[in-house]
C-alpha positions in Angstrom: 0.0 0.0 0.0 3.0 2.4 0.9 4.3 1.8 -2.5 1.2 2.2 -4.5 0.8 5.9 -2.6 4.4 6.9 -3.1 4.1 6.0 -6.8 1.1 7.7 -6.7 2.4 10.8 -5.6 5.7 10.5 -7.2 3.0 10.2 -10.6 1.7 13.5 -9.7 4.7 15.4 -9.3 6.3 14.1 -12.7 3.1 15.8 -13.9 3.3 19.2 -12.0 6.6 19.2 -13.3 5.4 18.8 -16.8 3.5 22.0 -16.1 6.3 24.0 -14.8 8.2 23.2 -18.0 5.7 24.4 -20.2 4.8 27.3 -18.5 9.0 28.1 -18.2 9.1 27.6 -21.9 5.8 29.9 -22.2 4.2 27.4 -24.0 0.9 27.3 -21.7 -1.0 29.2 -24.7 0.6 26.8 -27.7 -2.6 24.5 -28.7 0.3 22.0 -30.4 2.7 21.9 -27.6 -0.3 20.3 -25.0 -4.3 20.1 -25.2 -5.3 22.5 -21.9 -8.1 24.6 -22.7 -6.8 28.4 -22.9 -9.4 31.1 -23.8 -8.6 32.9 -27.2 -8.2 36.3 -25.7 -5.6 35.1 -23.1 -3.9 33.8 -26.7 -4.1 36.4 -28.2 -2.6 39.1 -25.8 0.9 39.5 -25.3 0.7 40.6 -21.5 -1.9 38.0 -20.7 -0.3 35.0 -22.2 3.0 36.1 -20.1 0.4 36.0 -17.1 -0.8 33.1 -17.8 3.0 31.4 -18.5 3.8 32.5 -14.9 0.6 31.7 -13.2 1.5 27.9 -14.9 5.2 27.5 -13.7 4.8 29.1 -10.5 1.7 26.5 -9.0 3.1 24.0 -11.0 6.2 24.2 -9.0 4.1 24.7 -5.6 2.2 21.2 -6.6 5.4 19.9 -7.5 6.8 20.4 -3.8 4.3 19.2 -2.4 4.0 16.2 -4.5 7.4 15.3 -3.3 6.8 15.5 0.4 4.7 12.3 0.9 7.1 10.6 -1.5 9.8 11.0 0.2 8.4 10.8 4.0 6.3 7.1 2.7 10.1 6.0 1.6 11.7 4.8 5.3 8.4 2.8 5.1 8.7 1.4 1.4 12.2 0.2 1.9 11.5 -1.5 5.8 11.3 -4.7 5.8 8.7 -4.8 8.3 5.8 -4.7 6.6 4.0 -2.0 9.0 0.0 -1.5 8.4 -0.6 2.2 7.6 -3.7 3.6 10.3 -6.6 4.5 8.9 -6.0 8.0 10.4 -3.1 8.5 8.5 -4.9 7.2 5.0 -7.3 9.6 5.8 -4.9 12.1 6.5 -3.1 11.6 2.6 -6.3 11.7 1.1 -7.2 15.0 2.3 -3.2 16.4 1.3 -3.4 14.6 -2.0 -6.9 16.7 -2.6 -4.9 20.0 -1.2 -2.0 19.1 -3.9 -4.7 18.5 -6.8 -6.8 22.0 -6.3 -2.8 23.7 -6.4 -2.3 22.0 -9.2 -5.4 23.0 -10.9 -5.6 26.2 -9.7 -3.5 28.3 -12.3 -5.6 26.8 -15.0 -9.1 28.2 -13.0 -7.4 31.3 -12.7 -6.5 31.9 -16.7 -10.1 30.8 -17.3 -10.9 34.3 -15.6 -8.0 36.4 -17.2 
């Protein structure tokens, strides 16, 4: 179970970190380059596709950190070998962090919906 959650989590950080490349690069408003749904007028402005670049790479990298955290604090467990049943409490616990990291993740995308 510890594994499946790390790899889980490691899973989601690969793909925050897909977002902070393509918001480094300033692709966020590139159609070709990934298939997120960018409003036309955020394309089609200078200033708001910059915006929308750093809005991209900056909670991208947040979600990323935080991605991270579990991975690395589930690894002393992965690698035991005692086999150590995880509490209920603390599944609970990771569910309610793994929602936090998903709504940072998604929030820059929300956000340019409103530019």
């Amino acid at each position: 179970m510890d594994t499946l959650l790390a790899l889980l989590f490691l899973i989601a950080a690969l793909m925050s970190g897909y977002g902070v490349y393509i918001g480094y690069r300033g692709w966020v408003t590139d159609p070709q380059k990934h298939g997120w749904p960018i409003p036309d007028k955020v394309r089609d402005s200078p200033e708001l596709t910059r915006v929308a670049n750093s809005l991209v790479t900056r909670w991208s990298a947040v979600s990323f950190v935080l991605s991270l955290i579990p991975v690395v604090a589930l690894m002393p467990r992965v690698l035991s070998e005692f086999q150590i049943e995880m509490p209920i409490e603390e599944l609970i616990a990771l569910a309610v962090y793994a929602t936090a990291v998903a709504v940072v993740g998604t929030y820059p995308f929300e956000r340019i919906k409103k530019l």
